[in-house]
C-alpha positions in Angstrom: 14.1 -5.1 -0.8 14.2 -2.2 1.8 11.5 -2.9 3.9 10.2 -3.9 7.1 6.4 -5.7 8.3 5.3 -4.7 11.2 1.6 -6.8 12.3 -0.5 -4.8 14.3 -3.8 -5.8 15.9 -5.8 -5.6 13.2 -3.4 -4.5 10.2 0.1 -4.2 9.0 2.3 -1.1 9.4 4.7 -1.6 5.9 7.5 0.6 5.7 9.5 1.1 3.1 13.3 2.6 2.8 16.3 3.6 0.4 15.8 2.8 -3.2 12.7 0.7 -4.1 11.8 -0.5 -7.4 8.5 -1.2 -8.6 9.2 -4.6 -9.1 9.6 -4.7 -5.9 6.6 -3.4 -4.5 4.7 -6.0 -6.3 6.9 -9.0 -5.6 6.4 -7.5 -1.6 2.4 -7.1 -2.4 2.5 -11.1 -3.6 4.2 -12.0 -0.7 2.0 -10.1 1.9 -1.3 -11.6 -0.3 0.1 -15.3 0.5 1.0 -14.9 3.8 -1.7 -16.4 6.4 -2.6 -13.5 8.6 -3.5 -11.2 5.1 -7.2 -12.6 5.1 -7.5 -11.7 8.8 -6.4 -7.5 8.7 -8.8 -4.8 8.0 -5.8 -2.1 6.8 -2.3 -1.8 5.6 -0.3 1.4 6.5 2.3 1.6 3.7 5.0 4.4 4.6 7.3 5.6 1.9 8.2 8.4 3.7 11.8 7.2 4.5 12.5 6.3 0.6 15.6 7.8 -0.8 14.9 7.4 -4.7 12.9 4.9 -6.7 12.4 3.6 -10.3 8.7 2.9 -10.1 6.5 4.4 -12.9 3.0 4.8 -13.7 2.4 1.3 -15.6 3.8 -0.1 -12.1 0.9 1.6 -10.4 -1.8 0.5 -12.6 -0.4 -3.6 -12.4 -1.0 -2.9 -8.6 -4.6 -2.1 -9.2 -5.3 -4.9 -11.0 -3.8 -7.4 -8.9 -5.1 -6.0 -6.0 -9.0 -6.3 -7.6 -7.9 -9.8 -7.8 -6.7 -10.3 -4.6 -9.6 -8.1 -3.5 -11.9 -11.0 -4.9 -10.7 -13.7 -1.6 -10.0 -10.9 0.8 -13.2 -9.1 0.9 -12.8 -5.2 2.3 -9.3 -3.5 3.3 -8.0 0.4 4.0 -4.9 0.3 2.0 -3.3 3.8 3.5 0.0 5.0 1.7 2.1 7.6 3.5 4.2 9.7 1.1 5.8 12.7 0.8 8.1 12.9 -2.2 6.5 14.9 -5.0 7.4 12.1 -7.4 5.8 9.5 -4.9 2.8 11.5 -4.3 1.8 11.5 -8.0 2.3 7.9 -8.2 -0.1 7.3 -5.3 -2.5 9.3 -6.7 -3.2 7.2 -10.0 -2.9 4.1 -7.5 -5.7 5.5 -5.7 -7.9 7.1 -8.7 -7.3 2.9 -9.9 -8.6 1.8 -6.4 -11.7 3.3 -7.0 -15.1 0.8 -6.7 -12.7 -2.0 -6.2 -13.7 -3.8 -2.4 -10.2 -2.2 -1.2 -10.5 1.8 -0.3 -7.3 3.6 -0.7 -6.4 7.1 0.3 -3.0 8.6 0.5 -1.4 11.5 3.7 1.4 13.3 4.2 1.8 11.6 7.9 1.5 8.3 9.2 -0.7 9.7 12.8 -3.1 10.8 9.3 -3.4 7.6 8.1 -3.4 5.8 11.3 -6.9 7.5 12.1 -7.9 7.0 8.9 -7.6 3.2 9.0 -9.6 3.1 12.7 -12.7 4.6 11.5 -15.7 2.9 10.4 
């Protein structure tokens, strides 16, 4: 899959590139859930901004959710921040985000990453 981690003192920077399927996104999400330094970051910037096409639809968005209230259950709190700018994308963010809602991990989406950067350092 097209994309890079990048761990940052406190979070993960998680961009993503070319043609992404959801599948992928969620196989990605498993692998970041698993990994040892997940339970010690307070935010995840995730930046689709360099994505070229995708195949990820709405039922992808809500599987997301739900897995993530599960992870959200070992975890505790996280600022999930996604970075998008394709009009397709943006929608797709949205209903991730109206999902995210009450669930232990707060999610907004921005237009830039310097957006969601801040975002993720405030209390």
């Amino acid at each position: 899959m097209p994309h890079t981690y990048t761990w940052e003192p406190g979070g993960l920077y998680r961009q993503f590139t070319a043609t992404i399927s959801g599948d992928e996104i969620l196989e990605s999400n498993f692998e970041l859930q698993v990994h040892p330094d997940f339970k010690k970051i307070d935010y995840i910037i995730n930046d689709f901004t360099a994505v070229t096409g995708h195949s990820i639809k709405s039922a992808h968005t809500n599987t997301y959710a739900s897995t993530d209230e599960i992870a959200s259950s070992n975890k505790g709190d996280l600022k999930v921040a996604i970075v998008v700018v394709q009009g397709p994308l943006v929608a797709l963010a949205n209903n991730y985000r109206e999902q995210m809602i009450d669930n232990k991990f707060e999610c907004d989406v921005f237009q830039t990453v310097e957006d969601a950067r801040e975002w993720v350092c405030t209390e």
